[in-house]
C-alpha positions, 0 to 999 in steps of 0.5 A: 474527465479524460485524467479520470478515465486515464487513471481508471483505466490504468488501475483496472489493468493493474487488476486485470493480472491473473488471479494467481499472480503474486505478489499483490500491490501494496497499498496505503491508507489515507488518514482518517478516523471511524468507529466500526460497530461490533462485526461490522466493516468500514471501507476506508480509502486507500490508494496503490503504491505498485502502478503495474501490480494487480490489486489485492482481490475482493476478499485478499487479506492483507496481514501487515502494517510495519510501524516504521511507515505509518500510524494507525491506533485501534482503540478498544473502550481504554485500551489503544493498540497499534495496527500491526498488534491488532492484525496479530491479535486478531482484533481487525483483518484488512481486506482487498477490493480490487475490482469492485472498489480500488479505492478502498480497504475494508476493515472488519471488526472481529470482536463484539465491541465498538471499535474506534480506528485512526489512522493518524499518518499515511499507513503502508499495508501490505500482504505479509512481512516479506514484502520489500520495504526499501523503498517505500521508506525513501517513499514515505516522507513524501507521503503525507505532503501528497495524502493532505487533501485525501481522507474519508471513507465513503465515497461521495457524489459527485466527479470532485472527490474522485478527481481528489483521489486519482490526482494524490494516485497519479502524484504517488506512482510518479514519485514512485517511478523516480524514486526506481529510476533514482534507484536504477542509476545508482544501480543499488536499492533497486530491488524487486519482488523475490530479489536479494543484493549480491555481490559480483563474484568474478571480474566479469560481475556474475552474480547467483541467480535471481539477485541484483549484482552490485559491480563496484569497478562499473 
């Protein structure tokens, strides 16, 4: 019990963040599959891939899913397409519940039809397409091997699947964290939100603003 309360309390501070505050936390999705009714929602579990980022708030819309970190086909009576093409298409939106579920990512049926979606492996999502993806692709093949024991939608009675989803979250923002601390060695790859790689402009290793400067003689 004191592992739940500990895992809570580090995501309710994760969402405690001014509301203006950008960017949000991207976010994966855990395998599964379900039929949404036209118009309908589907609240589908999700877990967080940024620990000390505010969730995406009740509502948020998050418009992208790169296909190179996941699969998830949205299928349509016989026609099939990806995540990403439905989110352009406007067939589905995905929505943020931080706050009132931080378990969860609502998917809503735009159109007037049944829709079936599976997600098929861990799939990112994220805000927009101009979030970093560098390392979440160092990241990802450890996904699936974490997210094995995850799935579903609803949240079920019961302390067992609520420790189920905080041990996967905890494993995630470990893996995480040694992937930056990986990085911060190595002095490269480490970048954040807003950041771009520079090269040092003079033997002093001063870099432009704003930018992660690479020092080859350090």
């Amino acid at each position: 019990m004191s592992r739940i309360v500990w895992l809570l309390c580090a995501l309710i501070l994760a969402a405690a963040a001014p509301a203006g505050a950008k960017p949000f936390q991207r976010l994966v999705l855990a395998p599964g599959c379900y039929v949404l009714a036209p118009g309908g929602t589907y609240d589908v579990s999700a877990y967080c891939l940024d620990e000390s980022t505010p969730a995406p708030a009740p509502g948020t819309v998050l418009a992208s899913a790169p296909e190179s970190l996941g699969q998830t086909v949205i299928k349509i009576g016989n026609a099939a397409a990806s995540l990403q093409t439905a989110l352009k298409r406007g067939t589905i939106s995905l929505e943020g519940l931080g706050g009132a579920d931080y378990f969860h990512i609502r998917v809503r049926n735009l159109t007037a039809d049944k829709i079936e979606i599976c997600v098929t492996s861990p799939t990112v999502l994220l805000g927009d397409d101009g979030y970093p993806t560098t390392d979440l692709k160092k990241l990802y093949p450890l996904l699936a091997p974490m997210m094995k024991e995850a799935g579903g939608a609803a949240p079920a009675s019961g302390n067992q699947e609520l420790e189920t989803h905080l041990k996967i979250q905890k494993q995630i923002w470990e893996a995480m964290a040694n992937l930056k601390a990986a990085a911060d060695r190595n002095g490269a790859d480490g970048l954040l939100f807003g950041q771009t790689a520079g090269q040092a402009a003079s033997r002093d290793c001063v870099g432009p603003p704003n930018t992660v400067v690479l020092c080859p003689e350090r």
